[in-house]
C-alpha positions as CSV (number, residue, x, y, z in Angstrom):
1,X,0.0,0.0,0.0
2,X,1.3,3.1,-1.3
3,X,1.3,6.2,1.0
4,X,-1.0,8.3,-0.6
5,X,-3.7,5.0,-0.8
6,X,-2.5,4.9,2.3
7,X,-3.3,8.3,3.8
8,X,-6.8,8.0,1.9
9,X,-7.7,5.0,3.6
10,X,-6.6,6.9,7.2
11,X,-9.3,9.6,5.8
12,X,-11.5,7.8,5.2
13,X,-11.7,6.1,8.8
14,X,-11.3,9.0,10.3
15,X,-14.4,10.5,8.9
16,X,-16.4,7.6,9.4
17,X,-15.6,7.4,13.1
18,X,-16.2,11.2,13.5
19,X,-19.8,10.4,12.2
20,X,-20.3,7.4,14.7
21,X,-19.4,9.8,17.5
22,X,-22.2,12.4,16.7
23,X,-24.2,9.7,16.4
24,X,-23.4,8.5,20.1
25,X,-23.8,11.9,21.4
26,X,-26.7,13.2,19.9
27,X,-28.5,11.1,22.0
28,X,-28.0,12.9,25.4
29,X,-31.3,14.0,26.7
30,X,-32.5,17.3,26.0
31,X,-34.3,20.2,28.4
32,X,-38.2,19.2,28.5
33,X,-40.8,21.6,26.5
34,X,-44.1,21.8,26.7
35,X,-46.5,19.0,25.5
36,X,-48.2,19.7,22.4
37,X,-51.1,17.3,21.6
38,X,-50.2,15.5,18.1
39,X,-52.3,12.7,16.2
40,X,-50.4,9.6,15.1
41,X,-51.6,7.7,12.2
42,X,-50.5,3.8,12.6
43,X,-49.7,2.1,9.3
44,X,-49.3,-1.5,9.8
45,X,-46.2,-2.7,7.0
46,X,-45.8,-6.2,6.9
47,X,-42.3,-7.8,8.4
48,X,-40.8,-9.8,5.9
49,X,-40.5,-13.3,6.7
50,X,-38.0,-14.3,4.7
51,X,-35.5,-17.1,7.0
52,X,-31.9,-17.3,6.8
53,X,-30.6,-21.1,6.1
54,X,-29.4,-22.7,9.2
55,X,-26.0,-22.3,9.8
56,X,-24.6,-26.5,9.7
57,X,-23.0,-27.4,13.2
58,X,-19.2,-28.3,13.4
59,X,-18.8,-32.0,13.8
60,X,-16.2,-32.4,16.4
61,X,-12.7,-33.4,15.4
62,X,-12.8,-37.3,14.5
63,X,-9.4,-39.3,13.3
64,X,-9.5,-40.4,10.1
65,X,-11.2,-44.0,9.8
66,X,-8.1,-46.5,8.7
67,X,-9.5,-47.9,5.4
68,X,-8.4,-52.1,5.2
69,X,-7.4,-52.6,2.1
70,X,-7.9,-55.9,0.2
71,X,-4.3,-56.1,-1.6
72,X,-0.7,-56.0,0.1
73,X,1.7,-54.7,-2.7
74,X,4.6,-54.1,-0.3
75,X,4.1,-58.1,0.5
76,X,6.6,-58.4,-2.2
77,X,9.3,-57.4,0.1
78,X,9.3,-60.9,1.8
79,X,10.9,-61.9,-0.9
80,X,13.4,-59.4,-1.4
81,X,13.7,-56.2,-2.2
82,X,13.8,-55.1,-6.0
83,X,16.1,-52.4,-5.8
84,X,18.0,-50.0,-7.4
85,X,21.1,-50.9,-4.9
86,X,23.7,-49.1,-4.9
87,X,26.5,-50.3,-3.7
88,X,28.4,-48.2,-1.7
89,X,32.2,-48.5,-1.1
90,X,34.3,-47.3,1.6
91,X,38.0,-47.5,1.0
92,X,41.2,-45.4,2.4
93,X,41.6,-43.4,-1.1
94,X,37.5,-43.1,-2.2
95,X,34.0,-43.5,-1.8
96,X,31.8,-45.1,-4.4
97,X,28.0,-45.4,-5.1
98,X,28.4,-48.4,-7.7
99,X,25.6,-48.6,-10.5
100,X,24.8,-52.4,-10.9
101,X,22.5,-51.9,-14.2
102,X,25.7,-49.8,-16.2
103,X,28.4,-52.2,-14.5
104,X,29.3,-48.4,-13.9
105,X,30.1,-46.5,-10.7
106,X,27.7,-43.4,-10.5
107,X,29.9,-41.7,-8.8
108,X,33.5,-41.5,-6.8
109,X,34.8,-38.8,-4.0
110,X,38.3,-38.6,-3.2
111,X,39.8,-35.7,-1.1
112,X,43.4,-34.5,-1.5
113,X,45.2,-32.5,0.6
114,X,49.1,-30.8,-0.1
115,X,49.8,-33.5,2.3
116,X,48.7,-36.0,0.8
117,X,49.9,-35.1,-2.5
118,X,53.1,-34.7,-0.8
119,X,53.6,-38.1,-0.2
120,X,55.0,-41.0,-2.3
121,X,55.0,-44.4,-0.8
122,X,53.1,-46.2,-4.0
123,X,54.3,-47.1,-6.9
124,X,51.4,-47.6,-10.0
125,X,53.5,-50.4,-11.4
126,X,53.0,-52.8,-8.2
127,X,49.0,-52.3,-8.5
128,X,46.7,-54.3,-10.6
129,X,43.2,-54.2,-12.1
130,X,40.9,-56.3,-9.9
131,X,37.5,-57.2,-10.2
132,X,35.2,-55.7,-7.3
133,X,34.2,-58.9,-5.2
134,X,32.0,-57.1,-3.1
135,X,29.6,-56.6,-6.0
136,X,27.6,-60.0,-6.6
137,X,29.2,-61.6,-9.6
138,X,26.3,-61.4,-12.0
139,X,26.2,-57.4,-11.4
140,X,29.8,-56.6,-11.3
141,X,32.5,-55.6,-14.4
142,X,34.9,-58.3,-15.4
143,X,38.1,-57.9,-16.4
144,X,37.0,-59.6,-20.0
145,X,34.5,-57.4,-20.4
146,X,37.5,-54.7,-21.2
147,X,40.0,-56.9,-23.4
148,X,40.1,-55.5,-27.1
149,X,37.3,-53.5,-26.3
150,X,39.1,-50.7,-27.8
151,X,38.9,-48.3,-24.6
152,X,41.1,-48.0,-21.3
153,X,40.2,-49.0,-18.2
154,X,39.5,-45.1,-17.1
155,X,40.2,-44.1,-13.6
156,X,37.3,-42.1,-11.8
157,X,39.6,-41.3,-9.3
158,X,43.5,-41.1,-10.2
159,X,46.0,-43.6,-8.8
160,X,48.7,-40.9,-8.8
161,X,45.8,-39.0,-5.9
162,X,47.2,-41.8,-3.8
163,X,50.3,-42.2,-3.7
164,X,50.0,-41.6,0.1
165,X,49.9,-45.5,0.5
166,X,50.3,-48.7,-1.8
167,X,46.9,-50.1,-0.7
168,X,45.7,-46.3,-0.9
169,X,46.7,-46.9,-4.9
170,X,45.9,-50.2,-5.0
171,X,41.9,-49.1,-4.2
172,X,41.7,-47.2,-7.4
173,X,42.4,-50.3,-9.6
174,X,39.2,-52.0,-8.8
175,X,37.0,-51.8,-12.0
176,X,34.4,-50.1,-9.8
177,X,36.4,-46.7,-10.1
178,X,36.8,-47.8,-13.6
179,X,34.6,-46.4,-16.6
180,X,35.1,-47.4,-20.3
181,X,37.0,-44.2,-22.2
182,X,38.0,-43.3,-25.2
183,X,42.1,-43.6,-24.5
184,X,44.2,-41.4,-27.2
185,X,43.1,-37.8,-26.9
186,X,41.4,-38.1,-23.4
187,X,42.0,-40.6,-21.1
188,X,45.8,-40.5,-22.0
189,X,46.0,-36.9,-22.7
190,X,43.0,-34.0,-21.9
191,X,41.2,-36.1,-19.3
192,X,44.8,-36.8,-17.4
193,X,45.5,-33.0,-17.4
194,X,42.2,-32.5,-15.6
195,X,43.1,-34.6,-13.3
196,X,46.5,-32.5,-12.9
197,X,44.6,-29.8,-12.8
198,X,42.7,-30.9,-9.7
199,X,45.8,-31.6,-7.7
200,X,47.6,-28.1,-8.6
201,X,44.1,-26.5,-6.4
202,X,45.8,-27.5,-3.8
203,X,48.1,-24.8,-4.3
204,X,45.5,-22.5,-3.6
205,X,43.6,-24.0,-1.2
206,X,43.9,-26.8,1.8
207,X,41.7,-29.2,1.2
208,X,39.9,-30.3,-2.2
209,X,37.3,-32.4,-3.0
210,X,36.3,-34.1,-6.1
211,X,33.4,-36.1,-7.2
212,X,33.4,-37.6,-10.8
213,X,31.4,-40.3,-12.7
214,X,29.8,-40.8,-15.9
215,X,26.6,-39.7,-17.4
216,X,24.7,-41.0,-20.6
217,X,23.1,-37.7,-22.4
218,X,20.7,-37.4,-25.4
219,X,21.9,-36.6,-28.5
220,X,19.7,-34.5,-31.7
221,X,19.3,-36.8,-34.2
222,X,18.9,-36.0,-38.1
223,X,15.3,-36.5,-37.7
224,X,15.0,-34.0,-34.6
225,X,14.5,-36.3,-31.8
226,X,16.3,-36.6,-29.1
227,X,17.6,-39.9,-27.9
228,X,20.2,-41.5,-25.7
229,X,22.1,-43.8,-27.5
230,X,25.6,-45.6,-26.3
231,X,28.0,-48.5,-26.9
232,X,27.9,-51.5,-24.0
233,X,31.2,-54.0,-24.1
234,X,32.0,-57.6,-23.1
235,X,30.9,-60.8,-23.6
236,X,27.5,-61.1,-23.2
237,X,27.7,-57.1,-23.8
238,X,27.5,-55.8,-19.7
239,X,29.4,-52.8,-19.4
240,X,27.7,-49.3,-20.6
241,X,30.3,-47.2,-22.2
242,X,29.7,-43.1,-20.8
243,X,29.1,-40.2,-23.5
244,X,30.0,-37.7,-21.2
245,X,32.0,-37.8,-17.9
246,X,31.3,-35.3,-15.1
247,X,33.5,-33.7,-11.9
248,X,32.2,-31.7,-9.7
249,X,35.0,-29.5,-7.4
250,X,34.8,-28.7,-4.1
251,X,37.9,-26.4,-2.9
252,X,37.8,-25.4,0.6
253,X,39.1,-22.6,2.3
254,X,40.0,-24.8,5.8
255,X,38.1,-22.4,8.1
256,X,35.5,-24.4,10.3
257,X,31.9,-22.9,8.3
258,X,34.0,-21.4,5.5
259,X,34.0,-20.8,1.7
260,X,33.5,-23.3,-0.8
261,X,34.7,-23.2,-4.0
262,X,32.7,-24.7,-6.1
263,X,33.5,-26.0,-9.8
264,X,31.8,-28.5,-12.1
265,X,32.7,-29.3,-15.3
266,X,31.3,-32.0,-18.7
267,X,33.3,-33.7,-20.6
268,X,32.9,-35.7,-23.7
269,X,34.2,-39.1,-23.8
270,X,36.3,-38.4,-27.1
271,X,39.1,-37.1,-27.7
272,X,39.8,-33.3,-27.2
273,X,42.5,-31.0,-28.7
274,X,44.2,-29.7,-26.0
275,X,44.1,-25.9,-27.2
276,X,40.6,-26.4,-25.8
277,X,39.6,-24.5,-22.9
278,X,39.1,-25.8,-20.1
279,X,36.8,-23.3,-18.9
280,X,34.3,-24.0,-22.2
281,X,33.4,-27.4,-20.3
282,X,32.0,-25.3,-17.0
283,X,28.6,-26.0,-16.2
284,X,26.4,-24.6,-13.3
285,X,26.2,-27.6,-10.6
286,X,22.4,-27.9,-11.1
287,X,23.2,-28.9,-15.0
288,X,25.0,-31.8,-13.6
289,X,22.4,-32.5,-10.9
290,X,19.6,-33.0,-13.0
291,X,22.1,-34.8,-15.9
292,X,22.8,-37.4,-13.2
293,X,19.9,-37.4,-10.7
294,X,22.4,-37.0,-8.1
295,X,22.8,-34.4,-5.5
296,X,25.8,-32.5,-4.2
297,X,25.4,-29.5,-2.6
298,X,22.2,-29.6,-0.7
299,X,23.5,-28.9,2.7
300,X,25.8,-25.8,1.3
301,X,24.0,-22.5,1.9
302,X,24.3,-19.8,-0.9
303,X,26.4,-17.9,1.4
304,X,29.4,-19.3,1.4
305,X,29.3,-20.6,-2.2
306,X,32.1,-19.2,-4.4
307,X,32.7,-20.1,-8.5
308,X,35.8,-21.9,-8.5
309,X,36.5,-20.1,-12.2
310,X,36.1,-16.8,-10.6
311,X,39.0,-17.8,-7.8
312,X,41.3,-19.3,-9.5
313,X,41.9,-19.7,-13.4
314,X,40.9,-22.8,-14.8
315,X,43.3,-24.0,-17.7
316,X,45.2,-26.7,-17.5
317,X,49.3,-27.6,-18.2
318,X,49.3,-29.7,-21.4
319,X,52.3,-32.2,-21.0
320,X,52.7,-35.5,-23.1
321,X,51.5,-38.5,-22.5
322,X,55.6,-39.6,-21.6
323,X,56.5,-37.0,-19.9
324,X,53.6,-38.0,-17.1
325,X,54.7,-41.4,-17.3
326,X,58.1,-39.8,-16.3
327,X,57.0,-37.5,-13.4
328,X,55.0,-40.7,-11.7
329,X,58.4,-42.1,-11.3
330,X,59.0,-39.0,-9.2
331,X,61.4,-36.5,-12.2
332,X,60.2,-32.8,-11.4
333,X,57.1,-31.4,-13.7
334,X,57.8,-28.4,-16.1
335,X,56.6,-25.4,-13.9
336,X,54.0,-23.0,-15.7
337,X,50.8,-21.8,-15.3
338,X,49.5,-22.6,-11.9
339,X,52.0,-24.6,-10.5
340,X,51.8,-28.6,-9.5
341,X,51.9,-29.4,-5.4
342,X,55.0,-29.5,-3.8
């Protein structure tokens, strides 16, 4: 309400009240004259007699009657419980949410700290690809399922991320932090410096979480629909093979209620040229939330959100597929850019 409707409205009541009051005093008694004989005439007007409906009585408060139903559809359960399951795995270096009907995880979290990158008491060549035997056998990948499928055995989250301990390293060669990718041009090359990447925010910041797993999006067809189409490897064909691969980046300032810095990021599963920016593969969190069907920041007010792009600049070091091979054995990066953990 504006002032001046305001204002009127104020008027308005004020007027209205002064009337009421003359009303009320008007009718003090006043000094007695002297009678003067009148006539009255008496006209008799009929009352009307038209009745108002009966106003229906409020029942008092009574609980809702429990209504027995004829069927038991959650009876089912006796026998077991359909699903989904996910099955979740706790280990030293991750935790994984594994997707039984894609033979895929749905997603990994890792956390890395400057001290943990810091230390180097693994070595990749003493860990091998294992099977996940805590997934039942019909459900889980197989090691067969990969052979001359004509993708790598991709790493959700790095071995060189945990290098803090050899059964730390060894963790990440189950096949349940494994997705099919495409290995020339990403998995060996722009997907490993996004990775590097990830490690260097700890330059910058404390403590950094990642979260990464695949996603299956739809693609326009020549005929205008939309549909999600995607290759699935082994023998019978088990394992879905990604289109897309997701992280999402939480960099934290180490205060106790502090800033997050957050980052997510889509990736094809093919290769990339690795002039391409980094920074063109942003998306906002939700994008990947509804992508997904996962959640990832629901307990994270607004207020002490930051854009991870805005903090830091997000491009990577490009540095060949050898020369990575080299500095796993522990020989010093090239230092450029923003520079890789001590």
């Amino acid at each position: 309400m504006s002032k001046i409707t305001f204002a009127i409205a104020a008027a308005a009541g004020a007027a209205t009240g002064a009337i009421a009051t003359a009303a009320i005093y008007s009718r003090k008694p006043q000094s007695q004259s002297p009678s003067v004989p009148t006539t009255t005439t008496s006209i008799s007007v009929p009352t009307p007699t038209t009745q108002q409906p009966p106003v229906p009585a409020i029942p008092p408060f009574q609980k809702p009657v429990a209504i027995t139903a004829p069927v038991d559809p959650s009876g089912l359960f006796q026998y077991g419980f359909p699903g989904p399951i996910a099955d979740l795995r706790p280990a030293a270096s991750l935790t994984s949410s594994y997707d039984r009907r894609t033979r895929n995880p749905a997603w990994v979290a890792e956390h890395i700290t400057p001290f943990s990158l810091s230390q180097s008491n693994a070595d990749r060549k003493n860990s091998l690809f294992v099977e996940d035997v805590s997934i039942p056998e019909r459900f889980r990948a197989k090691l067969k399922d990969y052979f001359r499928s004509g993708y790598d055995r991709g790493h959700q989250v790095p071995a060189a991320d945990a290098k803090w301990s050899q059964d730390a390293m060894d963790d990440t060669f189950a096949l349940s932090n494994m997705c099919p990718q495409v290995g020339d041009g990403f998995n060996r090359d722009y997907w490993a410096h996004f990775e590097d990447f990830c490690r260097r925010l700890t330059n910058h910041y404390p403590s950094v979480r990642v979260v990464t797993g695949p996603l299956y999006l739809p693609r326009r067809e020549a005929d205008g629909k939309w549909r999600v189409s995607y290759e699935v490897i082994g023998s019978p064909p088990n394992v879905a093979v990604p289109t897309h691969f997701y992280k999402v980046i939480f960099a934290e300032d180490g205060r106790t209620g502090g800033n997050v810095s957050l980052g997510a990021f889509v990736l094809p599963n093919a290769a990339i040229h690795n002039d391409k920016a980094l920074a063109d593969f942003e998306v906002p969190v939700d994008a990947v939330e509804r992508a997904s069907g996962l959640e990832f920041a629901s307990l994270l007010p607004a207020g002490r959100r930051k854009r991870l792009c805005q903090e830091v600049s997000c491009s990577l070091i490009v540095r060949e597929y050898a020369d990575r091979q080299k500095n796993l054995k522990g020989l010093p990066p090239p230092r450029k850019g923003l520079p890789s953990p001590s």
